[in-house]
C-alpha positions in Angstrom: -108.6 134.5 16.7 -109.6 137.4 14.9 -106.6 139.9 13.9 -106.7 143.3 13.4 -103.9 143.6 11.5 -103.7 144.9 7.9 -105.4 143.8 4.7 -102.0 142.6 3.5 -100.7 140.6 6.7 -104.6 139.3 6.9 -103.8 137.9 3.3 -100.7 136.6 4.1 -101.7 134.3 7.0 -104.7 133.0 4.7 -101.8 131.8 2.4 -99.9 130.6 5.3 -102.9 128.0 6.4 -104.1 127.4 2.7 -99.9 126.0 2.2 -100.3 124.0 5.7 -102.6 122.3 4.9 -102.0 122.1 0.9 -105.0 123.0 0.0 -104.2 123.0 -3.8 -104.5 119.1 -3.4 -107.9 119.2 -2.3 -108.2 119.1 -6.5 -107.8 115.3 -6.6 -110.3 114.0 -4.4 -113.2 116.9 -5.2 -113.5 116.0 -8.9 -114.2 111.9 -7.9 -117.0 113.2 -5.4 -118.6 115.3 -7.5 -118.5 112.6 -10.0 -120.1 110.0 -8.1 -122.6 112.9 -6.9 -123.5 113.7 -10.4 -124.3 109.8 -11.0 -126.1 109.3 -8.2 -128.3 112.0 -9.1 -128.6 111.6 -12.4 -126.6 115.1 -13.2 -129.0 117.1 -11.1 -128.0 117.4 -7.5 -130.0 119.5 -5.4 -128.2 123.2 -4.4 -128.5 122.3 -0.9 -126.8 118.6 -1.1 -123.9 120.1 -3.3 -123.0 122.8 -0.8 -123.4 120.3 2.0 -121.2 117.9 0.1 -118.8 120.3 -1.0 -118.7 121.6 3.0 -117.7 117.9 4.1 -115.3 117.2 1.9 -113.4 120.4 2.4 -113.9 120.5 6.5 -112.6 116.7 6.3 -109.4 117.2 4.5 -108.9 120.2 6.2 -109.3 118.6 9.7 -107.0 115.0 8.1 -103.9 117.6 7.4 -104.2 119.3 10.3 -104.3 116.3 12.3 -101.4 115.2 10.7 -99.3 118.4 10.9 -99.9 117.9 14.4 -99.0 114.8 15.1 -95.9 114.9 13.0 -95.1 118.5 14.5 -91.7 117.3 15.5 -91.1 114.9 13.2 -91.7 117.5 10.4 -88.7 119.9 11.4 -86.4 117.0 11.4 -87.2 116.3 7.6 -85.5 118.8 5.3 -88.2 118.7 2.8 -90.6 119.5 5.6 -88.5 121.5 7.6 -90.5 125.1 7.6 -94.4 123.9 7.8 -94.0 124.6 11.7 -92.9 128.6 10.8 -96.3 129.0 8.7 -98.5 129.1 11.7 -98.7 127.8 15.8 -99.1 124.7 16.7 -102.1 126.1 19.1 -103.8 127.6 15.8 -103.4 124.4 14.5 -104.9 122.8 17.1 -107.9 125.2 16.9 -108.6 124.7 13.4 -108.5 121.1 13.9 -111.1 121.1 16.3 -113.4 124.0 14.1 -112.9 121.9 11.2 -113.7 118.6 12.4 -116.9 120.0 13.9 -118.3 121.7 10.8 -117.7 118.1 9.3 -119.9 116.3 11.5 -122.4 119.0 11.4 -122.5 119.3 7.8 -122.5 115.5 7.4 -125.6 114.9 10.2 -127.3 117.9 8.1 -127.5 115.4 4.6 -129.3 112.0 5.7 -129.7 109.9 8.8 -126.8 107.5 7.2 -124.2 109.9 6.7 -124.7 110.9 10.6 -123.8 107.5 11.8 -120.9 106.9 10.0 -119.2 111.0 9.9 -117.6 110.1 13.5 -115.9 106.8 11.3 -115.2 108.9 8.1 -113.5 111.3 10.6 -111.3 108.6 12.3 -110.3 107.1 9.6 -108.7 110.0 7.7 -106.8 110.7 11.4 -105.3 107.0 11.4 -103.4 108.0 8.3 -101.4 110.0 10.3 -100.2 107.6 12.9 -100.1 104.4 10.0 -96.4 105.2 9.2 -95.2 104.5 12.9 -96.7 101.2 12.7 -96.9 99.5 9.1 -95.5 100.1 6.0 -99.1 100.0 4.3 -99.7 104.1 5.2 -100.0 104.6 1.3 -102.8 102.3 1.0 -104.8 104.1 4.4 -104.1 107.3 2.6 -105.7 106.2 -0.6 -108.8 104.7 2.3 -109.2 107.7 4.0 -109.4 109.5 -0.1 -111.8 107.0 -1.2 -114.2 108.1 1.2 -114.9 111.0 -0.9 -117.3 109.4 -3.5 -118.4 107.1 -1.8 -119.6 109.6 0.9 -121.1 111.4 -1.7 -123.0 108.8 -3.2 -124.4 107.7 0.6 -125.1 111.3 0.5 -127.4 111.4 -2.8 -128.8 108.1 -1.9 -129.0 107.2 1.6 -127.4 103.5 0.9 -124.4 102.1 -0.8 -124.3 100.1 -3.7 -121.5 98.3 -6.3 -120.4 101.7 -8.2 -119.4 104.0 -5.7 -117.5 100.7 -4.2 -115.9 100.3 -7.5 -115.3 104.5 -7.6 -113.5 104.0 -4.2 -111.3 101.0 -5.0 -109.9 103.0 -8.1 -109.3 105.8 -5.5 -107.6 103.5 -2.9 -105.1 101.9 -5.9 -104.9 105.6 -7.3 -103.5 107.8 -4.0 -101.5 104.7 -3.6 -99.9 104.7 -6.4 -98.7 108.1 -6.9 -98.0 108.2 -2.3 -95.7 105.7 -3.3 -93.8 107.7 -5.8 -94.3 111.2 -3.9 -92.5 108.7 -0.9 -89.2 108.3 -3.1 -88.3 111.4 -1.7 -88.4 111.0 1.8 -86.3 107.4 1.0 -83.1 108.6 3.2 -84.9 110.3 5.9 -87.1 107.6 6.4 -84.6 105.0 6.7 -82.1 107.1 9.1 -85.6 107.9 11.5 -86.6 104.5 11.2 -90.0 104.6 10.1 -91.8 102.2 8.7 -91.3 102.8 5.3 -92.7 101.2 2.0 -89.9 102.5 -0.2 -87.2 101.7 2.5 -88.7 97.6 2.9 -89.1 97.4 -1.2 -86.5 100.0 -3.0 -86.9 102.9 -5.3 -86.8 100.5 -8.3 -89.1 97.9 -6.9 -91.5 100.6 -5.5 -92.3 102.3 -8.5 -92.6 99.5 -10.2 -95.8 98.5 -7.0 -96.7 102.3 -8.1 -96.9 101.1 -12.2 -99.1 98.5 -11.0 -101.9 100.5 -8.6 -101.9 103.0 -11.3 -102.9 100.1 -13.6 -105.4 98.4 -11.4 -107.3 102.1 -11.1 -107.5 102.3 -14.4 -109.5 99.2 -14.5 -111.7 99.9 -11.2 -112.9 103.4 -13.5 -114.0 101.2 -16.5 -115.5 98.8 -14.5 -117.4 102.1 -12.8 -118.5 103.1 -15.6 -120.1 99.6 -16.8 -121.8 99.1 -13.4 -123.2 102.7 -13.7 -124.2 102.4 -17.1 -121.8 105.3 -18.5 -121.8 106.3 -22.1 -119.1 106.1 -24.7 -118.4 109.7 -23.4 -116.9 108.4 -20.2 -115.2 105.5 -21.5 -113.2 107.8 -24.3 -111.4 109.6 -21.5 -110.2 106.6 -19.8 -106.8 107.0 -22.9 -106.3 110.5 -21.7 -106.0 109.4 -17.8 -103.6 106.9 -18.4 -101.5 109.5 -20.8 -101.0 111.4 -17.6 -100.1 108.5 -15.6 -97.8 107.1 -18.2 -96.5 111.1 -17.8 -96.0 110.8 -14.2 -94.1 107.1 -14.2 -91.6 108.5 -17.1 -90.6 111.8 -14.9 -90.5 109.4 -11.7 -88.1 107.0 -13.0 -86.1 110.2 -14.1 -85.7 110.2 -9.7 -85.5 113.7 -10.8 -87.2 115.8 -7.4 -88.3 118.8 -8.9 -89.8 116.9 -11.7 -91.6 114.6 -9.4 -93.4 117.5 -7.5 -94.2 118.6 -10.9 -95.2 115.7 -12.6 -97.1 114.5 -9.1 -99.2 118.1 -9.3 -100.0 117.7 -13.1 -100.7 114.5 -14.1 -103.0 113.8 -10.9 -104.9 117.2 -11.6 -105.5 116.0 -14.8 -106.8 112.6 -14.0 -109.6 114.3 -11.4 -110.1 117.1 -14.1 -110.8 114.3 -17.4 -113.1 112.2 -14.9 -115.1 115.0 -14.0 -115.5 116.1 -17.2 -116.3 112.5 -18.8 -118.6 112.1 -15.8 -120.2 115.1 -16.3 -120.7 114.3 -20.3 -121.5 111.0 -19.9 -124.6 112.2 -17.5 -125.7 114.9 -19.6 -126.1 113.0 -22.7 -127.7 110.1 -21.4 -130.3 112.7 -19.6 
């Protein structure tokens, strides 16, 4: 798989993979696993647990968005908005970084604690039944936000070696979170979906009615992150940024009731960086000053 082509063309197919698999999102998970990481440990994790835990989260999203380019090879070049991911690189080198990616996982994970080996092979399969969800149910939004919740509370099994109410709390927010702003990302794929026949949340509920489900997730996770931070004792610290998270929802719901595309992308990209990037930081002070 090694090329010996120039520097530039090199660089190029690095940004090829890196759009594939949209590797600017891996932003919005990260931030809630480090989080929980930095809780668990009391704001010093060991060197050697952060780059193990950094090495399974980006190997397992990695491996879930190659799966499902994969899967929805076909379906993807019938879908205008998703026309051109086949052109960026072969289905066989897609295929091959699947399989690299999904190994480095599991040994990464079986590298942390005898817990996180027995349940990798289940954090692995259930990030790949997002993929197939959408043939099936109209719930995919809610297995995506699942197979994203996984983060923290992977990391805090990580830190700990057992589960316990916090990280469960961490996860629900996540699950209600990715939901909500799936659901909204989904608008755009309302006329595709319907003419291919998948089964589709926006098709079953409307535009209208689904952002309005969206309003609601969005509202739920902000409740699952102040109930995380009373059940693991967070300072006034964390609970002052909880205003500034749901500015940037309220920001994304205004520019998705626009139904304005661009402005969705946008708004989707912004706001939800800024979410993970204010609970990392609130996390972060939170720890610090109670230590």
């Amino acid at each position: 798989m090694v090329s010996s082509t120039p520097h530039a063309t090199r660089e190029s197919a690095v940004i090829r993979f890196l759009r594939l698999i949209r590797f600017s999102h891996t932003i919005f998970a990260l931030p809630f696993a480090l989080g929980a990481l930095l809780v668990a440990t009391n704001g010093r994790p060991p060197v050697r647990l952060l780059a193990l835990v950094l090495t399974c989260m980006v190997c397992a999203r990695t491996a879930a968005m190659l799966f499902n380019r994969v899967v929805d090879w076909s379906l993807d070049q019938r879908n205008p908005r998703t026309a051109s991911r086949h052109k960026l690189i072969s289905r066989a080198a897609a295929i091959f970084f699947l399989v690299l990616s999904s190994g480095a996982f599991l040994i990464a994970a079986a590298s942390i604690n005898r817990l996180t080996l027995i349940l990798s092979p289940v954090a692995l399969a259930l990030v790949f039944v997002y993929s197939l969800t959408k043939r099936f149910t109209a719930a995919s939004h809610f297995f995506l936000g699942l197979a994203l919740s996984i983060a923290p509370v992977g990391a805090w099994i990580a830190a700990t070696g057992q589960l316990s109410l916090a990280p469960l709390l961490l996860g629900a927010g996540v699950v209600a979170w990715v939901a909500g702003f799936d659901v909204i990302y989904a608008t755009q794929d309302f006329e595709f979906d319907r003419r291919e026949g998948l089964h589709s949340l926006v098709v079953r509920l409307g535009i209208a009615r689904s952002l309005r489900l969206a309003q609601w997730l969005h509202l739920a996770m902000l409740l699952a992150l102040v109930t995380f931070g009373w059940a693991a004792s967070l300072g006034a610290i964390y609970f002052a940024g909880m205003p500034l998270v749901a500015a940037a929802l309220w920001f994304e719901h205004r520019s998705a009731a626009r139904l304005d595309l661009a402005g969705i992308n946008r708004a989707f990209f912004q706001s939800n960086a800024f979410v993970s990037a204010v609970f990392l930081t609130c996390v972060w002070g939170a720890v610090a000053a109670s230590g």
